[in-house]
C-alpha positions as CSV (number, residue, x, y, z in Angstrom):
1,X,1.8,2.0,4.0
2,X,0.8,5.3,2.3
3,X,4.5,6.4,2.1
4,X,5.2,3.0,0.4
5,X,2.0,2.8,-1.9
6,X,3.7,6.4,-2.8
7,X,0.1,8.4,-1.8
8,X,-0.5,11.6,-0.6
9,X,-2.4,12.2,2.4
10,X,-5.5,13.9,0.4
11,X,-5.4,10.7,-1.8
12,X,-5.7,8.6,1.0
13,X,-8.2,10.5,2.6
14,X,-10.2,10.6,-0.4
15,X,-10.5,6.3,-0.4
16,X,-11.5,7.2,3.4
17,X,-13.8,9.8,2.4
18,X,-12.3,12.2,5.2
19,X,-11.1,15.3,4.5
20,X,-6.9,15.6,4.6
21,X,-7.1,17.8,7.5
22,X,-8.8,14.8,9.6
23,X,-6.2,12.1,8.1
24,X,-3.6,14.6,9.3
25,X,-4.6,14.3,12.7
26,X,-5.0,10.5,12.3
27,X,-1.6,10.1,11.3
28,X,-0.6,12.8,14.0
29,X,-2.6,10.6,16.2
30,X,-4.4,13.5,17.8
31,X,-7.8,11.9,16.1
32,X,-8.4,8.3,16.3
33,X,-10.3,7.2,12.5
34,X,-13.7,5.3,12.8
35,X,-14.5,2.3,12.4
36,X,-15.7,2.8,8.9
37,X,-12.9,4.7,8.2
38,X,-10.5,2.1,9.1
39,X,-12.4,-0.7,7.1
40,X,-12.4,1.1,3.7
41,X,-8.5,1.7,4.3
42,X,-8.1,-1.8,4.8
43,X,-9.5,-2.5,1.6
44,X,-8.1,0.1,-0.1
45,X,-4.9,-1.4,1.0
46,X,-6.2,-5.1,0.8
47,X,-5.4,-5.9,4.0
48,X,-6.9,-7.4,7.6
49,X,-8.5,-4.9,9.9
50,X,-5.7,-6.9,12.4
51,X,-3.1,-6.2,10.0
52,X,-3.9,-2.7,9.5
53,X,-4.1,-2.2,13.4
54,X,-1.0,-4.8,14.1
55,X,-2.3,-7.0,15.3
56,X,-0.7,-10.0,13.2
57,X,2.4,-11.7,14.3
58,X,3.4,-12.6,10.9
59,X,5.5,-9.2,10.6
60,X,8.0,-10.6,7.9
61,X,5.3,-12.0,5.8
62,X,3.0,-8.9,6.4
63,X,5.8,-6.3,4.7
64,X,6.3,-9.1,1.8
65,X,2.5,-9.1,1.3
66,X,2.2,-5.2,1.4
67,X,4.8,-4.8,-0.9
68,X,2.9,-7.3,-3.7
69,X,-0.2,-5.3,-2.9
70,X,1.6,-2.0,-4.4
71,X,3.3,-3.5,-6.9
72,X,0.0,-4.8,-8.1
73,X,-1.7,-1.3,-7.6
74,X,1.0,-0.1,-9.9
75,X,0.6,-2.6,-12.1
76,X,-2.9,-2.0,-12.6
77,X,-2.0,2.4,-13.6
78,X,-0.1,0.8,-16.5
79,X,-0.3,0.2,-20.2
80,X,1.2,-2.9,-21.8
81,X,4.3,-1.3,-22.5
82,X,5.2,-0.4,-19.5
83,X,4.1,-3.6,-18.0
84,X,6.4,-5.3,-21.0
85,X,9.2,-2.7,-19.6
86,X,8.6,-3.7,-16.0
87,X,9.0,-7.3,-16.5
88,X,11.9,-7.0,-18.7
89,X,13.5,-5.0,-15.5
90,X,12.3,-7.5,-12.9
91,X,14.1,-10.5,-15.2
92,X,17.0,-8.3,-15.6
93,X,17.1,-8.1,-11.9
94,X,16.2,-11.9,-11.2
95,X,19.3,-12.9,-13.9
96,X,21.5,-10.3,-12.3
97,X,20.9,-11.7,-8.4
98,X,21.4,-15.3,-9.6
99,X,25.1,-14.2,-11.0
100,X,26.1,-12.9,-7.8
């Protein structure tokens, strides 16, 4: 999800409040994360703590989901021209797939 949501690891580890050493070693799986830990990067993310662990058995619906989340946490970085841009690049692509 980081990679996708186009974080660092200090970034991440900052919503955690870890240091990016100690991410590291979650990641490396070396460290197991807290409980605490866990639940504020499920939020950060928006998702279940079964999600986040998964758990779920909706995969497909899961990555869909996930990648709504970032595209709203985008979203939310930008000013209204570059929403207006955004949306005038998601039609273009809607149009363009309905040609094909």
């Amino acid at each position: 999800m980081k990679e996708k949501a186009n974080k660092s690891q200090a970034q991440i580890a900052k919503v955690m409040d870890i240091s990016q050493s100690n991410y590291s070693k979650y990641e490396l799986g070396v460290v197991e994360p807290n409980i605490s830990a866990i639940i504020k990067l499920a939020d950060y993310y928006g998702v279940s703590l079964d999600y986040l662990c998964e758990r779920d058995a909706s995969n497909k619906t899961k990555i869909y989901d996930d990648d709504k989340r970032i595209l709203y946490s985008f979203i939310e970085q930008m000013d209204t021209k570059q929403i207006q841009k955004l949306t005038g690049y998601a039609n273009a692509l809607i149009d363009q797939n309905k040609n094909k």
